[in-house]
N, C-alpha and C positions, 0 to 999 in steps of 0.2 A: 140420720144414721140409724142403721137397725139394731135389733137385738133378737139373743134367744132362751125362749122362757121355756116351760113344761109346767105341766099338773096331773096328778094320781087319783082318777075316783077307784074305788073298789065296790065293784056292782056287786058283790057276792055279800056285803053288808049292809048295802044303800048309802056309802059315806066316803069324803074326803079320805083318800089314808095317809094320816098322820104318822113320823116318824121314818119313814123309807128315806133308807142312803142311796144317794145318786152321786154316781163320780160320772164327767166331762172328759173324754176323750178326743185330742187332735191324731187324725191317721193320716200316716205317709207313708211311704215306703220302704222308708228305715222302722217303720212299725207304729207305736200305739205312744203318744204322750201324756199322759192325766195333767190336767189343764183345771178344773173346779172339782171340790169335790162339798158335797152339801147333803142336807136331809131336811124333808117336808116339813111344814106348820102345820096346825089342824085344820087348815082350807085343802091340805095336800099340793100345797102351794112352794116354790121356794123366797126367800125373804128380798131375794133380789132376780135379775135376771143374769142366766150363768154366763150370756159373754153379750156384751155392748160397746159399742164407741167402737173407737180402733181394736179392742178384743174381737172383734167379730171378722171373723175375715173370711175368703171365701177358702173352699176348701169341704174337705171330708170329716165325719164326726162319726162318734160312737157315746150315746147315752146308755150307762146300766145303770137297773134299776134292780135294789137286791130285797125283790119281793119273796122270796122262803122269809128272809130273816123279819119280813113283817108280819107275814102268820103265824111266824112261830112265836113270835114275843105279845101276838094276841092267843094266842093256845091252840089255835086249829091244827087240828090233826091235819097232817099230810105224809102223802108215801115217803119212803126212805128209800133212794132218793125222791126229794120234792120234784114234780113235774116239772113246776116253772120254779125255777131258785136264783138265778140272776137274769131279769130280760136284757136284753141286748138290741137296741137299736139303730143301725148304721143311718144314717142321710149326711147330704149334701149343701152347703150352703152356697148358691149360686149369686149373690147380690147381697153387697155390705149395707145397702142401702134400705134392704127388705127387715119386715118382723119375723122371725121365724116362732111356732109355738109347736111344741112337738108334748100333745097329750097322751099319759096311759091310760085306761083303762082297763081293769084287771079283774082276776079271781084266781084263787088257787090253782085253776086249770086252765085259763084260757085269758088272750090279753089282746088288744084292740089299741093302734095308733093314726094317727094321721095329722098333715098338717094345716096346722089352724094359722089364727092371725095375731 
């Protein structure tokens, strides 16, 4: 059975970013259901994987990741409005059987995903 994991580096300080909320999103038709909701370790890791076993099903997702409120609770300045303040990532789970691993990569202005293993 598979699972689906994430992790946060933040290239704009060279490090794991520790502390960012992530809420798990099932999308359907009827709209948007919050399904997990967590925040990082200082690996920028979460302590478990956000859906396994029979939680993983095939279907459509939305991960946010509410990177403003982790610059801003490291003090970096950013515009009013912040550029990037919740990222937003739609995919696809196509196979219950597969790993999914959906990395950020981040900075104040600019952010980087893809799927990993």
């Amino acid at each position: 059975m598979g699972k689906l994991t994430t992790h946060i580096l933040d290239t704009a300080n060279g490090k794991p970013a520790k502390d960012v909320k992530i809420e798990l999103f099932a999308c359907s038709t009827d709209g948007q259901k919050l399904i997990y909701s967590t925040v990082t370790n200082e690996d920028g890791r979460c302590g478990q994987p956000l859906l396994e076993g029979k939680s993983l099903v095939t279907g459509i997702y939305e991960l946010e990741f509410y990177i403003g409120d982790y610059y801003r609770g490291m003090k970096v300045e950013l515009t009013d409005p912040a550029f990037l303040d919740v990222v937003v990532i739609r995919f696809g789970i196509s196979s219950e059987d597969e790993n999914y691993h959906v990395p950020l990569i981040i900075s104040p202005f600019g952010y980087s995903s893809y799927r990993g293993s």
